[in-house]
Every structure is written in C-alpha cells, then in structure tokens.
C-alpha positions, 0 to 999 in steps of 0.5 A, spaced: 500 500 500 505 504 502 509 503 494 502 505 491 500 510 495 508 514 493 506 513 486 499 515 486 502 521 489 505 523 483 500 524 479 498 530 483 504 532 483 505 531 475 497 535 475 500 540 479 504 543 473 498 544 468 496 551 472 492 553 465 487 548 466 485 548 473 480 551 476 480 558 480 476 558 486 472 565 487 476 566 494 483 563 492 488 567 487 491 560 486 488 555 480 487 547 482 486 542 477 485 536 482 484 534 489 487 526 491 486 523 498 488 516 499 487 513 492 481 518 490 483 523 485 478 529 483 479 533 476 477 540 476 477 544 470 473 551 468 471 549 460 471 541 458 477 542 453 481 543 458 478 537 463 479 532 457 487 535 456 486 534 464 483 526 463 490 525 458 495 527 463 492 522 467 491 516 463 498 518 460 500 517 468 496 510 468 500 507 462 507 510 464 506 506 471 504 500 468 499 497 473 495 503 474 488 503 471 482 508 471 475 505 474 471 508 471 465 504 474 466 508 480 467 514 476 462 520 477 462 526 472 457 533 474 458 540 469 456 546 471 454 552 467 450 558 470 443 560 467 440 566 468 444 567 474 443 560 477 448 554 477 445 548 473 447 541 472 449 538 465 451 532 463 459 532 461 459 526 457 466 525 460 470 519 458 476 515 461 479 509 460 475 509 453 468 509 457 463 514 459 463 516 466 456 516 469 453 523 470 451 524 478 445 529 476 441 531 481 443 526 485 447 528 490 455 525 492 458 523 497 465 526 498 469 526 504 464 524 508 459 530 506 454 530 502 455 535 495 449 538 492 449 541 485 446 547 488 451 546 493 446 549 498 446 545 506 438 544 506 438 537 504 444 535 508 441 539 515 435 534 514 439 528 513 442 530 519 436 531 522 433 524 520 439 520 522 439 524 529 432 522 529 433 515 527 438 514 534 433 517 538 428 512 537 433 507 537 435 509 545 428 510 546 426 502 544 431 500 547 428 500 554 435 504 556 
C-alpha cells in the first residue's frame, strides 16, 4: 500500500504543473486542477477542453506506471454552467479509460464524508442530519435504556 500510495502521489504532483487548466476558486488567487486523498483523485477544470487535456495527463500517468488503471465504474462526472444567474447541472459526457463516466445529476455525492449538492446549498444535508439524529433517538428510546 505504502509503494502505491508514493506513486499515486505523483500524479498530483505531475497535475500540479498544468496551472492553465485548473480551476480558480472565487476566494483563492491560486488555480487547482485536482484534489487526491488516499487513492481518490478529483479533476477540476473551468471549460471541458481543458478537463479532457486534464483526463490525458492522467491516463498518460496510468500507462507510464504500468499497473495503474482508471475505474471508471466508480467514476462520477457533474458540469456546471450558470443560467440566468443560477448554477445548473449538465451532463459532461466525460470519458476515461475509453468509457463514459456516469453523470451524478441531481443526485447528490458523497465526498469526504459530506454530502455535495449541485446547488451546493446545506438544506438537504441539515435534514439528513436531522433524520439520522432522529433515527438514534428512537433507537435509545426502544431500547428500554
């Protein structure tokens, strides 16, 4: 696991070069292109073209491993554009690995342990919480405790 993980590393380190096809957060002065916790790698990119120039760094990486593959299977993809001034989600059509990652919709992911809408509002997640805190309360209760 060690070994992988120092190779794996790597590649966001090869990604970090690719400043121009990175994405600019409004609160940052500084583009990223991705973010890699363990074996999980995000891509991120301002326009599609410079996402799929992004995909061929990464697959360029995988080949020059030797043993590294993409899964695309446990791939997701979410476009967003802004439509009279409200972010909308769009289906990318993003491909790695010669097949087409599956697009996330308005369903929402799970990252890092949080739940990420495509509104990226928190009213659903407050309400998770609320239905989970719940279901722990009736489960004390029923427990005669």
């Amino acid at each position: 696991v060690v070994l992988f993980l120092i190779v794996f590393n790597l590649l966001p380190d090869l990604l970090k070069n690719q400043k121009d096809l990175g994405f600019k957060p409004s609160f940052s002065s500084n583009s990223t292109s991705s973010r890699a916790f363990a074996d999980d790698l995000t891509l991120m990119s301002p326009r599609l073209e410079k996402m799929k120039k992004l995909i061929e760094e990464m697959e360029r990486f995988l080949t020059w491993s030797r043993k590294m593959k993409a899964k695309p299977s446990k791939c997701i993809s979410l476009g967003m554009k802004v439509i009279d001034g409200t972010y909308q989600s769009f289906d990318p059509e993003i491909v790695v690995g010669g097949s087409q990652i599956q697009y996330v919709g308005d369903t929402p992911i799970k990252f890092l342990g949080h739940w990420i809408y495509v509104d990226l509002g928190l009213k659903d997640t407050k309400k998770r919480i609320e239905d989970k805190m719940m279901a722990l309360f009736q489960a004390v209760d029923e427990s005669g405790l």
